[in-house]
C-alpha positions in Angstrom: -21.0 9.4 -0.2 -23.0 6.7 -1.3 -21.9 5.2 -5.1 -25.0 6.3 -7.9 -26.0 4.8 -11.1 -23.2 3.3 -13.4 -21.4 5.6 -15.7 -18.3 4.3 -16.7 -18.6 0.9 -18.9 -15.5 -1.4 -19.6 -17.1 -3.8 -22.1 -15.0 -6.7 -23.5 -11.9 -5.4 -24.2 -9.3 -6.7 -25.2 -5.5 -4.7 -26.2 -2.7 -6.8 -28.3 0.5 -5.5 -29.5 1.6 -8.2 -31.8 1.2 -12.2 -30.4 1.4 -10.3 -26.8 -2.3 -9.9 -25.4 -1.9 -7.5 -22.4 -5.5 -7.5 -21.5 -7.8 -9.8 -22.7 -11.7 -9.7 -22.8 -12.1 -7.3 -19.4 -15.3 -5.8 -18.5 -16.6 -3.9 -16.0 -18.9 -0.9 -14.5 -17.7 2.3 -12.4 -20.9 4.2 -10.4 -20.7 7.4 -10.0 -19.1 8.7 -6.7 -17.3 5.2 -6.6 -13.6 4.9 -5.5 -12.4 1.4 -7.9 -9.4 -0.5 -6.6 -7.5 -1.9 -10.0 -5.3 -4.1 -8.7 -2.8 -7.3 -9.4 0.8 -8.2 -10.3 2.9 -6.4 -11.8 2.8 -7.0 -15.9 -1.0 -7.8 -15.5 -2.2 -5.1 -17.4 -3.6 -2.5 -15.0 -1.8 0.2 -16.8 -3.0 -0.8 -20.0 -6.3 -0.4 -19.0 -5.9 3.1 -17.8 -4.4 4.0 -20.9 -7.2 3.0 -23.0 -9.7 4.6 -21.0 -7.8 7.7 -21.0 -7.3 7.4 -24.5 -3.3 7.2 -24.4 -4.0 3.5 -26.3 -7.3 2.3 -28.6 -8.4 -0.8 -27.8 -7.9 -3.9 -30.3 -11.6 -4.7 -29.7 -14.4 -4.3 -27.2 -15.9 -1.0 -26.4 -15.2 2.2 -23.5 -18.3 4.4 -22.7 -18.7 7.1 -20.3 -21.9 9.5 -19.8 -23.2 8.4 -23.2 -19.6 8.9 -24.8 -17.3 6.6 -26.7 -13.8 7.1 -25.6 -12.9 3.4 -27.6 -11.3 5.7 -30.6 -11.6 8.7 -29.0 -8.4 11.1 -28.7 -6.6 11.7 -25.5 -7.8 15.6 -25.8 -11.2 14.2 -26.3 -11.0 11.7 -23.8 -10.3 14.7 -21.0 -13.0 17.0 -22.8 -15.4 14.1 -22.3 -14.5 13.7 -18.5 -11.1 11.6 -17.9 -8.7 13.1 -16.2 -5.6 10.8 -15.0 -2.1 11.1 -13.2 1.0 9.1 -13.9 3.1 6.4 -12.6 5.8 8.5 -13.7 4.9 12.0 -12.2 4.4 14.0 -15.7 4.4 18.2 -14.4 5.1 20.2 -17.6 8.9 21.8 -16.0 8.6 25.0 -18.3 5.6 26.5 -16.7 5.1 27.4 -13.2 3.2 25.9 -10.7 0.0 27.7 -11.0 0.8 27.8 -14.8 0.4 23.6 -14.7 -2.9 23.5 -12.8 -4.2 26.1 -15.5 -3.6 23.8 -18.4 -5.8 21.7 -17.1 -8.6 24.1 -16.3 -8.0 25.4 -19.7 -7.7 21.7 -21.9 -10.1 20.1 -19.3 -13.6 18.6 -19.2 -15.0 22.5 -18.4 -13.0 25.2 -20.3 -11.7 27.8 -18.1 -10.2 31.2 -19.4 -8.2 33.9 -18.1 -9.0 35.2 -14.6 -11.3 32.8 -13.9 -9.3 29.5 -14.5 -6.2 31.4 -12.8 -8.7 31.6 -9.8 -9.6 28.3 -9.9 -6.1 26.8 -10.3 -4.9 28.8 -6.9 -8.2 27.2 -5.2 -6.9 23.9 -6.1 -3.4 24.4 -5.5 -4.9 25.2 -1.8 -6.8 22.3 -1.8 -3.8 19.7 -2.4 -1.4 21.9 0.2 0.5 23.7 -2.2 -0.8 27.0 -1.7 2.2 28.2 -0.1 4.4 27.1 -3.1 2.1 28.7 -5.7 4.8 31.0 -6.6 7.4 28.5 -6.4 9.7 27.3 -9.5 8.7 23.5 -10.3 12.1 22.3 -10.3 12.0 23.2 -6.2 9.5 20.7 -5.6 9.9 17.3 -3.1 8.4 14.4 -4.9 4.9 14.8 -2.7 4.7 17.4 -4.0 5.7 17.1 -7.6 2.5 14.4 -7.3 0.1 17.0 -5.4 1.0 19.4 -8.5 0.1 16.2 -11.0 -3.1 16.0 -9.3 -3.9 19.4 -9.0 -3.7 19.7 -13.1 -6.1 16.3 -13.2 -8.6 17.8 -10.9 -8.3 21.2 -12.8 -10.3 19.1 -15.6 -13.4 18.5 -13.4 -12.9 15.3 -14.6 -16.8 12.3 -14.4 -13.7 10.5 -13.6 -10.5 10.8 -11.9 -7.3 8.0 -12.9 -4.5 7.8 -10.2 -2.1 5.5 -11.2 0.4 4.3 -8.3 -0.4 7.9 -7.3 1.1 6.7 -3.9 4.4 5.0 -5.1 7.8 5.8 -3.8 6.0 8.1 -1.3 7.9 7.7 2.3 5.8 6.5 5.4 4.8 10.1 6.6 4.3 11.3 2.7 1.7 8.0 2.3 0.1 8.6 5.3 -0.4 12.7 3.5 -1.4 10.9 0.4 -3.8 8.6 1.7 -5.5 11.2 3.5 -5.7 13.3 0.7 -7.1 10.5 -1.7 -9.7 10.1 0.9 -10.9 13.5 1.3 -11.5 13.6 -2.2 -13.6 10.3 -1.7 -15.6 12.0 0.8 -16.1 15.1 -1.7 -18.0 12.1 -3.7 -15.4 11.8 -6.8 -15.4 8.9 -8.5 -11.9 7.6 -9.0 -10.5 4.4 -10.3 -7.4 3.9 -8.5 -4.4 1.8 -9.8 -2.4 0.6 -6.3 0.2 -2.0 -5.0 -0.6 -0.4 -1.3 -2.8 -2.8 0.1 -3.6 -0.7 3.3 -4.9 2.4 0.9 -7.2 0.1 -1.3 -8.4 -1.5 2.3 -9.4 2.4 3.4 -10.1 4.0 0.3 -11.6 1.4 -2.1 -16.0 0.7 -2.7 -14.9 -2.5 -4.7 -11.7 -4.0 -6.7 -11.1 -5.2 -10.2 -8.6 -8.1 -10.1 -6.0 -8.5 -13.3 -3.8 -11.1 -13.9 -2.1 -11.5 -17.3 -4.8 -9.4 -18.5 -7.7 -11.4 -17.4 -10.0 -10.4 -14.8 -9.9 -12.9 -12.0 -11.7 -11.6 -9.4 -14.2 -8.6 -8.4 -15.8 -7.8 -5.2 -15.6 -5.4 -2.1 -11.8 -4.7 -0.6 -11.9 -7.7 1.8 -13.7 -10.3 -0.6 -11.2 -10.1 -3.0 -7.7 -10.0 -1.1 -9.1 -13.2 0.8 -9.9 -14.7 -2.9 -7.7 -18.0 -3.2 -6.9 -17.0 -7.0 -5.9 -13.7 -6.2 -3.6 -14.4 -2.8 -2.1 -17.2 -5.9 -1.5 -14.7 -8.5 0.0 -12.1 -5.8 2.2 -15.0 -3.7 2.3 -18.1 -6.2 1.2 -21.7 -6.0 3.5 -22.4 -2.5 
């Protein structure tokens, strides 16, 4: 689907905890129906950036806007009732509840309030949709790591989230499990969701990415489609060093 108007707006901002700056004066626009690489060396302050957009940190200065909403010192809850919804580095699947029980908190907490029969309805539909229909009944502690991560984003697509945060939802996935998760990223590209996607795998941002954001020690060095900015001198430096 072809990327709309703008509706995400990173404008100057800037996070510090203490003397350490972790991102410093980033800006930038998501369109709707866009798939954004974030990308750049570990430390650079990718993560940080989801985090304030989700809500998990405020920013020290600079402003977060989405739809006509400031998430800037918005809560997290308010945040995801606005339109964020994110996954984890960490897979983050709440162990108590059950499988169909996790994708209904985030029908129930998310962007569009589902109740009762209806968000239980709508919870099995996206379990199906990720390929866990089959372990809808299943305790969570039985599930692979795939699928500990299809459950995560199950709940973040039970918010009917403007937009959609993976963070290194494709780490420590095997070579058959990424080839599953990039294929499932992309169909959800193809559904037109706009997703800003946090990603050492240069192969899925290649295939799955509109444009990139480039962050190193918090700065934004570089912008641009896929292929513009992994042959950028200043990025191949930051990613490989001067030599």
């Amino acid at each position: 689907m072809t990327p709309g108007d703008p509706i995400l707006f990173v404008n100057n901002v800037t996070k510090r905890f203490g003397g350490l700056v972790a991102v410093n004066n980033v800006s930038f626009e998501v369109r709707e129906h866009e798939v954004m690489g974030l990308i750049g060396p570990n430390g650079s302050g990718k993560s940080t950036t989801m985090n304030m957009i989700s809500g998990a940190l405020k920013a020290t200065s600079g402003s977060i806007t989405l739809k006509g909403h400031d998430l800037t010192r918005a809560k997290t809850f308010e945040n995801a009732r606005f339109g964020v919804s994110r996954t984890f580095q960490l897979v983050r699947i709440l162990p108590e509840l059950s499988v169909l029980e996790n994708v209904i908190a985030g029908a129930v907490f998310g962007h569009k309030r589902r109740w009762g029969a209806e968000a239980e309805a709508f919870a099995a539909g996206l379990l199906e949709r990720v390929g866990l229909a089959e372990r809808i009944t299943a305790p969570v502690g039985s599930l692979t790591y795939i699928d500990q991560k299809r459950l995560e984003l199950a709940r973040a697509l039970a918010g009917e989230p403007s937009v959609l945060l993976l963070d290194e939802w494709l780490a420590g996935l095997n070579p058959s499990e990424l080839k599953v998760g990039i294929d499932l990223v992309a169909s959800l590209r193809q559904e037109g969701r706009t997703i800003i996607l946090v990603e050492h795998v240069m192969d899925a941002i290649r295939s799955l990415c509109d444009r990139c954001l480039v962050i190193n020690s918090g700065t934004k060095i570089a912008e641009g489609t896929p292929d513009a900015v992994l042959s950028d001198p200043d990025v191949i430096r930051a990613y490989l060093g001067e030599g």
